[in-house]
VOBA-1610 file (N, C-alpha, C; in pm, whole numbers, padded with zeros to 5 digits, always signed):
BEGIN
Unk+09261-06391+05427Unk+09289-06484+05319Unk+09362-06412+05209Unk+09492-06447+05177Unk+09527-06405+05008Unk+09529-06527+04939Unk+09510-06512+04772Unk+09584-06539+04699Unk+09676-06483+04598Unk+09732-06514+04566Unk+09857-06486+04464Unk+09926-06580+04391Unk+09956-06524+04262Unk+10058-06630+04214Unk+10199-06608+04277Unk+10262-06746+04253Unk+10345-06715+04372Unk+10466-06669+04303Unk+10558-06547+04356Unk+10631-06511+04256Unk+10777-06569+04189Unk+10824-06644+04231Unk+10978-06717+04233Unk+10935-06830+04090Unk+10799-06901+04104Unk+10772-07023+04046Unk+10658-06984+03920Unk+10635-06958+03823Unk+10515-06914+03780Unk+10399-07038+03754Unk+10470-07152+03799Unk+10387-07276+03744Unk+10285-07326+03912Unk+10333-07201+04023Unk+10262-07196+04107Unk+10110-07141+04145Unk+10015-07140+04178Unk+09936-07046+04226Unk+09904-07115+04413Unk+09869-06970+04490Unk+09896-07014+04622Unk+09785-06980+04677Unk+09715-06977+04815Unk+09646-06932+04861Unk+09643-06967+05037Unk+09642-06896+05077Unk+09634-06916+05255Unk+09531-06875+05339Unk+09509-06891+05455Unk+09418-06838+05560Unk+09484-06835+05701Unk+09443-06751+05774Unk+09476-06777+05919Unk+09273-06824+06019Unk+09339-06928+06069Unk+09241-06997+06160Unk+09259-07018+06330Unk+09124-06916+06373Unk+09182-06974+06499Unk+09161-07102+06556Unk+09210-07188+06531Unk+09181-07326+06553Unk+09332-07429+06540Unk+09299-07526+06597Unk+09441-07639+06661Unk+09468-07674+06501Unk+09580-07654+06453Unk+09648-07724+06370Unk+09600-07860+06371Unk+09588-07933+06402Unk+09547-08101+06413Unk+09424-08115+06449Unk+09333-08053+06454Unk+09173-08050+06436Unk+09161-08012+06242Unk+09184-07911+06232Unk+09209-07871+06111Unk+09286-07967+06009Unk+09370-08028+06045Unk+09447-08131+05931Unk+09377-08264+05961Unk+09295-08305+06072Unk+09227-08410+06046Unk+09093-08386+06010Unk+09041-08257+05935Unk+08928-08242+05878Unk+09014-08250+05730Unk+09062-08224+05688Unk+09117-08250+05540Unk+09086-08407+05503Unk+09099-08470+05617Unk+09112-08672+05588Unk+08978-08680+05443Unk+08889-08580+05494Unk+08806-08594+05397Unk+08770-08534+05289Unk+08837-08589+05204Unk+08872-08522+05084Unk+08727-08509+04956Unk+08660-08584+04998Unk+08550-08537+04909Unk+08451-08447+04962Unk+08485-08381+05069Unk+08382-08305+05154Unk+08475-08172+05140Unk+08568-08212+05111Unk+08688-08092+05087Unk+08664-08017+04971Unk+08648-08094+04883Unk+08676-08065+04708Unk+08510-07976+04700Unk+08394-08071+04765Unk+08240-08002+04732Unk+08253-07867+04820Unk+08302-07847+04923Unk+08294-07764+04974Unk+08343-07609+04907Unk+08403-07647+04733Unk+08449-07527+04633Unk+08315-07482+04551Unk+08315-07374+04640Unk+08183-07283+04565Unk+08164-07308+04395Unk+08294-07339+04311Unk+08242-07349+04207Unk+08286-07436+04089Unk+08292-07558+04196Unk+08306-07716+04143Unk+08179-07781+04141Unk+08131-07796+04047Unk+07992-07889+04057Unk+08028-08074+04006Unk+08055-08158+04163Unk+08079-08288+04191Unk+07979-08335+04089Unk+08042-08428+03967Unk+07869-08522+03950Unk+07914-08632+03968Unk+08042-08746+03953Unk+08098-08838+04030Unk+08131-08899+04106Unk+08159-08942+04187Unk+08282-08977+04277Unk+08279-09158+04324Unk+08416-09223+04261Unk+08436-09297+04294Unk+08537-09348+04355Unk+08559-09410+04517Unk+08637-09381+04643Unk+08721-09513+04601Unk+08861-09503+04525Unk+08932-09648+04547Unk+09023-09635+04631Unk+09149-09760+04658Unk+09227-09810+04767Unk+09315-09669+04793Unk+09387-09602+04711Unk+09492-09508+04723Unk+09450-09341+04671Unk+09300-09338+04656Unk+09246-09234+04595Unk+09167-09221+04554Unk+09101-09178+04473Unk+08913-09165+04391Unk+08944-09107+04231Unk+08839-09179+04170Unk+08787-09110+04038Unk+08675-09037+04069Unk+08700-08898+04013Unk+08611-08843+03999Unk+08591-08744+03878Unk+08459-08694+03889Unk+08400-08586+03729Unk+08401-08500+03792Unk+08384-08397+03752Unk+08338-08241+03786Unk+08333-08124+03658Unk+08257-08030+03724Unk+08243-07949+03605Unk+08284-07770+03702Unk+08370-07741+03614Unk+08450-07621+03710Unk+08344-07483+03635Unk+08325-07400+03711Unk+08268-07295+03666Unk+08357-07163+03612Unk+08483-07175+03725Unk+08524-07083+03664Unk+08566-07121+03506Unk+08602-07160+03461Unk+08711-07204+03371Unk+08591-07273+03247Unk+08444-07340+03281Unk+08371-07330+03241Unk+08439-07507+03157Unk+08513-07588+03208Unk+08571-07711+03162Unk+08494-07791+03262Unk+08477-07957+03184Unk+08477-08082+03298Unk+08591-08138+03263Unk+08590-08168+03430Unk+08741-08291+03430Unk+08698-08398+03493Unk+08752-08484+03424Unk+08698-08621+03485Unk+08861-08696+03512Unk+08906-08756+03642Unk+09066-08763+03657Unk+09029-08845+03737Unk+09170-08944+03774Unk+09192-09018+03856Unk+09260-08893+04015Unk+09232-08896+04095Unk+09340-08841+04208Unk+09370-08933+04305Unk+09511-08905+04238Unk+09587-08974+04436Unk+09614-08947+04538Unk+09621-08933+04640Unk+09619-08886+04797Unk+09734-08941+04830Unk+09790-08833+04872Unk+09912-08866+04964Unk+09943-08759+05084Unk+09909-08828+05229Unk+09862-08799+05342Unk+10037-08807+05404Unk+10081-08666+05483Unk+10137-08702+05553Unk+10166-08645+05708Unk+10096-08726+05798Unk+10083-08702+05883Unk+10210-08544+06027Unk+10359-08605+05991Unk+10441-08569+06041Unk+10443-08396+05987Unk+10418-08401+05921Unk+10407-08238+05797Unk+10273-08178+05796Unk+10177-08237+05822Unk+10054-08204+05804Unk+10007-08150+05689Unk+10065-08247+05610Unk+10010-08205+05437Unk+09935-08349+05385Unk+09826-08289+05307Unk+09794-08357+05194Unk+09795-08321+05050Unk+09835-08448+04957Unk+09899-08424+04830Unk+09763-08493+04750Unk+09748-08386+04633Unk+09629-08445+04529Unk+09718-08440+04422Unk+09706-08596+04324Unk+09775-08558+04192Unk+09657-08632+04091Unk+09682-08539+04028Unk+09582-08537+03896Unk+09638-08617+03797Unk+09544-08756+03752Unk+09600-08796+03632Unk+09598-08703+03496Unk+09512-08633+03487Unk+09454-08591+03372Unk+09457-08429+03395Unk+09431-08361+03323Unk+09390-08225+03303Unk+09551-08141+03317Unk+09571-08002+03281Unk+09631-07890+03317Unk+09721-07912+03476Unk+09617-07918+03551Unk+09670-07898+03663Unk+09749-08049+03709Unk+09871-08019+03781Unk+09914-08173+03820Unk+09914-08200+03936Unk+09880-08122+04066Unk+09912-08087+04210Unk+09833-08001+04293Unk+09782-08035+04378Unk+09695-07960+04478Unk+09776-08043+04596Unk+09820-07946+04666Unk+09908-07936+04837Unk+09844-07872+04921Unk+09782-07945+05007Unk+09720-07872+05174Unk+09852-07866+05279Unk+09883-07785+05317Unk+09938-07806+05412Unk+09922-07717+05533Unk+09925-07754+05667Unk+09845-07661+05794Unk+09940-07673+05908Unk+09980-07504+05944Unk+10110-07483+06038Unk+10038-07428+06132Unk+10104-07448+06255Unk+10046-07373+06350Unk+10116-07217+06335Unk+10034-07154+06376Unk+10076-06984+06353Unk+10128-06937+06488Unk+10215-06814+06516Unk+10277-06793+06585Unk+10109-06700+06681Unk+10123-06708+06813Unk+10012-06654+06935Unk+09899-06729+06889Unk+09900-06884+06819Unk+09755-06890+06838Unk+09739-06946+06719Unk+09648-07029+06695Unk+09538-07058+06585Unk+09678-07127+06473Unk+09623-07189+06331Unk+09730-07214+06267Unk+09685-07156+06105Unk+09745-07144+06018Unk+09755-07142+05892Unk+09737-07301+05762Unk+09627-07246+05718Unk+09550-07373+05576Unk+09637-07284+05471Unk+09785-07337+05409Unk+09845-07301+05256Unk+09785-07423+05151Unk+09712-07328+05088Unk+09693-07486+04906Unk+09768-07389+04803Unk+09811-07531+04790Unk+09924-07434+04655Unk+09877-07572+04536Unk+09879-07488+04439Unk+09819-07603+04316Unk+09960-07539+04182Unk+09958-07675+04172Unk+10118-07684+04027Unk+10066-07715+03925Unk+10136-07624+03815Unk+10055-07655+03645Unk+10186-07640+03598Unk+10216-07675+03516Unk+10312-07704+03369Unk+10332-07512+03331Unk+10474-07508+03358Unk+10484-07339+03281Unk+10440-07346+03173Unk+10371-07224+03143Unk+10353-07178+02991Unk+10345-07036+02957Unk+10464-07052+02907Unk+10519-06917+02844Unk+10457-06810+02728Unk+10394-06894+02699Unk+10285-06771+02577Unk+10142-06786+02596Unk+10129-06626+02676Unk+10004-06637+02703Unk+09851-06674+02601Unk+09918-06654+02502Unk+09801-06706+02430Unk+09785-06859+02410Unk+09886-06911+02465Unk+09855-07074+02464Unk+09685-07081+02525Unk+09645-07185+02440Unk+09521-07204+02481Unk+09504-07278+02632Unk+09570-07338+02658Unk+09559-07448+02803Unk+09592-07329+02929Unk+09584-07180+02874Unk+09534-07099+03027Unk+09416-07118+03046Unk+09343-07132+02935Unk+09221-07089+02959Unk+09176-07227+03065Unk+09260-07364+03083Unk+09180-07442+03208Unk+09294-07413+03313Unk+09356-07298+03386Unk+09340-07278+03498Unk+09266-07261+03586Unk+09256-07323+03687Unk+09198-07321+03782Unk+09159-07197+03848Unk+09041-07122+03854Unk+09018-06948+03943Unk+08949-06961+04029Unk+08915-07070+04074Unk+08785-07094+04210Unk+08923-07144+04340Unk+09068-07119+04278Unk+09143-07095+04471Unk+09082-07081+04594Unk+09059-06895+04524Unk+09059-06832+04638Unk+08990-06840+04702Unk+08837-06869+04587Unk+08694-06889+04685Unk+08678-07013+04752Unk+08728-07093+04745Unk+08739-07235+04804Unk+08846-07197+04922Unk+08945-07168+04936Unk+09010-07147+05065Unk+08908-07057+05139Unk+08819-06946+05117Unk+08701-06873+05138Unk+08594-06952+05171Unk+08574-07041+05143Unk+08448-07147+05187Unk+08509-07242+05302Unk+08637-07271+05229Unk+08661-07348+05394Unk+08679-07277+05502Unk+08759-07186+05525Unk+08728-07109+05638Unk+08566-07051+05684Unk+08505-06975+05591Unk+08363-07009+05648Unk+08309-07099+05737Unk+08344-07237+05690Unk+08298-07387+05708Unk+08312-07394+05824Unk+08474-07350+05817Unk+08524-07414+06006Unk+08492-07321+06114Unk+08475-07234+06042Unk+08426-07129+06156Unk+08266-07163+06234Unk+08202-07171+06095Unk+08049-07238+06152Unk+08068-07303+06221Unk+08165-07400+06149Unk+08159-07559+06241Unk+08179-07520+06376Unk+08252-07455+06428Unk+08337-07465+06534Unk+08176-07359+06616Unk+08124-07274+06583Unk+07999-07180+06641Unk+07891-07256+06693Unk+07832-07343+06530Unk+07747-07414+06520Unk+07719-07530+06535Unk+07853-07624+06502Unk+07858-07746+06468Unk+07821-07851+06575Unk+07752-07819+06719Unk+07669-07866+06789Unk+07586-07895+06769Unk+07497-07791+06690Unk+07337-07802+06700Unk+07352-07884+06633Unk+07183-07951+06646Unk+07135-08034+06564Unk+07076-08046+06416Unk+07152-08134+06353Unk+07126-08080+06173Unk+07198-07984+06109Unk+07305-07929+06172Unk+07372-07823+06154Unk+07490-07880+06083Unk+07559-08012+06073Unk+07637-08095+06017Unk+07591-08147+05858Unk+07493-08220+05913Unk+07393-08263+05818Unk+07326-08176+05707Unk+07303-08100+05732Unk+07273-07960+05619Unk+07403-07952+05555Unk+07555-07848+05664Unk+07633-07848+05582Unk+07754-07923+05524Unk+07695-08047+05551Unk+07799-08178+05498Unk+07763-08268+05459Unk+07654-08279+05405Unk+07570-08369+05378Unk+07510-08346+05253Unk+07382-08248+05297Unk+07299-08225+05222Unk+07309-08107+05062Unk+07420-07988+05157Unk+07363-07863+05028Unk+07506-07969+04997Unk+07640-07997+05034Unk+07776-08038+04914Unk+07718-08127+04830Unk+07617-08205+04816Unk+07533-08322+04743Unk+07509-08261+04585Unk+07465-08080+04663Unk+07384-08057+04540Unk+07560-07934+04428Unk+07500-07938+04315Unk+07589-07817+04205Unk+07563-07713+04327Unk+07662-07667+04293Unk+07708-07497+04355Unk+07624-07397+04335Unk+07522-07374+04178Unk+07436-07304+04147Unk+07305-07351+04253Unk+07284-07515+04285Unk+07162-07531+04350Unk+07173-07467+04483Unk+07280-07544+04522Unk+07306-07462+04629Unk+07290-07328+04661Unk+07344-07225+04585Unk+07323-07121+04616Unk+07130-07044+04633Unk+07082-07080+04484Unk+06947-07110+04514Unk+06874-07158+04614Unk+06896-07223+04704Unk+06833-07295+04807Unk+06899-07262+04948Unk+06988-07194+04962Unk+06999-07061+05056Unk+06932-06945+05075Unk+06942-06891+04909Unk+06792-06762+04862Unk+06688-06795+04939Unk+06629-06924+04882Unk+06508-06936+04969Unk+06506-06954+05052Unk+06595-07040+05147Unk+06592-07062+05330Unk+06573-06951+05392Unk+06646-06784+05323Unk+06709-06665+05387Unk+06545-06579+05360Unk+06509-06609+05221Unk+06374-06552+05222Unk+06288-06601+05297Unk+06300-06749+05346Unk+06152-06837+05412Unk+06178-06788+05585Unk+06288-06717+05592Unk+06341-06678+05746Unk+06277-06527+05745Unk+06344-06455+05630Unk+06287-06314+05628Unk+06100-06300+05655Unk+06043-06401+05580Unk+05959-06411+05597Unk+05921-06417+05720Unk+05915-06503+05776Unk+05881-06532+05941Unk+05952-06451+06023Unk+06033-06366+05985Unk+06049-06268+06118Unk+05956-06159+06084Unk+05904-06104+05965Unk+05797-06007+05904Unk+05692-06055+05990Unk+05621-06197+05993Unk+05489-06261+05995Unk+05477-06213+06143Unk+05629-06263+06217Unk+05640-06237+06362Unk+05631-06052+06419Unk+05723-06015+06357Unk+05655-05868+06378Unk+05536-05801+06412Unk+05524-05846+06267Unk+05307-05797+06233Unk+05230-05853+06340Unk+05269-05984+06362Unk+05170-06036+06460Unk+05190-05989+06616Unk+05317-05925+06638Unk+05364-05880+06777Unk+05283-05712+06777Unk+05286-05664+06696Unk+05228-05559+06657Unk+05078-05522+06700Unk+05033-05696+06598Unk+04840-05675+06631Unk+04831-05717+06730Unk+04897-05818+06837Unk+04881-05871+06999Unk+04924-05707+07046Unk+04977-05655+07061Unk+05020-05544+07137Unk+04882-05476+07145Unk+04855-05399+07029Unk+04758-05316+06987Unk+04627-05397+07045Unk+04575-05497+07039Unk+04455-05595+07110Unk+04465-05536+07236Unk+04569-05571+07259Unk+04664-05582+07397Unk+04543-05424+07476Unk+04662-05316+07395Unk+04641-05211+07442Unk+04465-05169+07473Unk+04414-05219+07346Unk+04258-05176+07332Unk+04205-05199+07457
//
């Protein structure tokens, strides 16, 4: 995964991945764009309302430490395998998915997000750039990777598409802690107890 600003455009910032996975599995998981957006480690969803050509929604960004509450429009295009987010409101005016197949295999997720140049850095409206890119192109690949390992089992959807994107990014993370401790746990409990059956065992 990089990101970078991109250098030709400064009103760009970019970010990519390579996936081994079908270009068109991958661009018809984008269709869902609110499973897209929660899936950013550090967007906390408290909105969302789904209309004819797009959704209103709130959110509260961590990096940047702003809420935006915006209209977005969707514009899907199949032949290109891009989807277009435009922001009524805020800094940013543009979020672009777009997914190529890569040369031996697997294809490439580019999001490139467009803001208004601004030439003096002390303008205050840096401070709502967007810095959760990279980790969000970083979570989706995670995602699809599970998906594609895991995404059989049972509840394995449902946990991660369902249940933790429901909750803020902070809960979330919290409630991994404990799943990972309530696991650590039970492989300890399992040990010890393989331990005192052995030792019985042996007596």
């Amino acid at each position: 995964m990089s990101a970078t600003p991109a250098a030709a455009q400064l009103d760009q910032v970019r970010a990519e991945t390579r996936l081994p996975l079908a270009a068109a599995a991958v661009f018809e998981f984008l269709a869902d764009i609110e499973r897209l957006l929660r899936l950013n480690p550090h967007l906390a969803v408290e909105t969302w309302q789904p209309l004819p050509d797009g959704v209103r929604f709130a959110a509260h960004n961590e990096t940047s430490g702003r809420r935006l509450e915006t209209l977005i429009r969707v514009e899907t295009t199949q032949s290109t395998r891009t989807v277009v987010l435009r922001y009524g409101d805020g800094l940013k005016q543009a979020t672009t998915l777009a997914v190529e197949a890569a040369e031996g295999g697997g294809c490439r997720l580019i999001i490139t997000e467009l803001y208004p140049i601004i030439m003096d850095a002390q303008d205050p409206r840096v401070a709502e750039v967007d810095r959760s890119l990279g980790p969000w192109v970083d979570a989706i690949r995670r995602h699809l990777l599970g998906r594609r390992r895991w995404g059989r089992l049972p509840g394995w959807r449902w946990w991660h598409e369902s249940f933790l994107p429901g909750m803020a990014p902070r809960q979330r993370r919290i409630v991994r802690m404990i799943v990972w401790v309530g696991v650590l746990e039970f492989v300890v409990f399992v040990f010890v107890a393989a331990i005192f059956w052995a030792q019985r065992r042996g007596g």
